[in-house]
C-alpha positions as CSV (number, residue, x, y, z in Angstrom):
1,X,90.5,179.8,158.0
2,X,89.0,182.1,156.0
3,X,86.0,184.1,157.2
4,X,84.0,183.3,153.9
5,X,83.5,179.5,154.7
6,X,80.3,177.9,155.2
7,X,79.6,175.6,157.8
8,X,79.1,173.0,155.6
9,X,82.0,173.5,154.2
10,X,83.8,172.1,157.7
11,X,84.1,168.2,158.5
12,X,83.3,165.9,160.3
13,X,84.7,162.7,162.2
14,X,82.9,161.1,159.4
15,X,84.0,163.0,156.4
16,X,87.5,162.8,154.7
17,X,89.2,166.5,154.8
18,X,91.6,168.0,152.8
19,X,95.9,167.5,153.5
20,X,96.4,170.8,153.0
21,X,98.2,172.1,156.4
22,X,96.1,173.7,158.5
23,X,93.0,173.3,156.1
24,X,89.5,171.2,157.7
25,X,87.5,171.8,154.5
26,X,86.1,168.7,153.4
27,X,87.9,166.9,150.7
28,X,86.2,166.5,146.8
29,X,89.7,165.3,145.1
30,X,92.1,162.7,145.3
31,X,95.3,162.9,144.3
32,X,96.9,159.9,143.8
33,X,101.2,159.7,143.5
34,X,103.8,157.4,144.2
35,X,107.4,158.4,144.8
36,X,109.7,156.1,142.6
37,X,112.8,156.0,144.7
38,X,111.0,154.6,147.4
39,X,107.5,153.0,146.2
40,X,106.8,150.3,143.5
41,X,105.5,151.4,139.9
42,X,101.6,150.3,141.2
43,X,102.2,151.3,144.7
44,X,99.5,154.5,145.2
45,X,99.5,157.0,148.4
46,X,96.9,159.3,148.3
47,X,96.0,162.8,149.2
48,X,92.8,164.1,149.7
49,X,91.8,168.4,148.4
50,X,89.2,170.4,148.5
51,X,88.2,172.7,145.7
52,X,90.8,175.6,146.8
53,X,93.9,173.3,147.3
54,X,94.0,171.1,144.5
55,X,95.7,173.0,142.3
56,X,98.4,174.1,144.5
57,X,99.0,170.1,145.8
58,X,99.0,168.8,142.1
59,X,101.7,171.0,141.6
60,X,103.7,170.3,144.3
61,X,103.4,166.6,143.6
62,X,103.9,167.2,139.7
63,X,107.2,169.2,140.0
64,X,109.1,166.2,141.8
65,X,107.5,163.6,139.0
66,X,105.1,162.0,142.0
67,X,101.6,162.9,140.5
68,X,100.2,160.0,139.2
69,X,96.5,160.6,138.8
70,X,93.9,163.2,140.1
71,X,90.0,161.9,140.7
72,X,87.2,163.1,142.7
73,X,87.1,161.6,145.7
74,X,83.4,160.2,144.6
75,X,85.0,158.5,141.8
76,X,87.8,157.3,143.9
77,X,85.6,155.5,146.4
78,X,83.4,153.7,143.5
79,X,86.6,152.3,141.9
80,X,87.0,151.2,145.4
81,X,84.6,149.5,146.1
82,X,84.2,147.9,142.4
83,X,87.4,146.4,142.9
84,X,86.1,144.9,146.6
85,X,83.5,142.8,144.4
């Protein structure tokens, strides 16, 4: 991890952190792709990013045709939560 990161840039139990390997930073984007060999059209999995992984994940989910859509997570969780009403 690098030396430069703040405390409160760390998790907790309670907060969602990015699926970067090895990364505990807490998440700000979701990153929502299906794979279509395997997953219907309106299936969506989900991976969470921080601010310094996003990039790199999009891409990897892009270049195999996977990415489907790319939200903050605070977005994400509204949509959420408007579709529980």
């Amino acid at each position: 991890m690098a030396d430069n990161v703040s405390v409160s840039d760390e998790t907790t139990d309670e907060t969602p952190s990015c699926s970067a390997k090895g990364c505990r930073a807490a998440a700000v984007w979701v990153l929502a792709w299906n794979n279509p060999k395997i997953h219907t059209p309106e299936r969506r999995k989900t991976w969470l990013a921080c601010e310094e992984h996003r990039e790199h994940l999009s891409q990897f989910l892009d270049v195999r045709g996977f990415l489907k859509d790319v939200v903050t997570l605070a977005e994400w969780e509204s949509a959420g939560s408007a579709a529980d009403r």
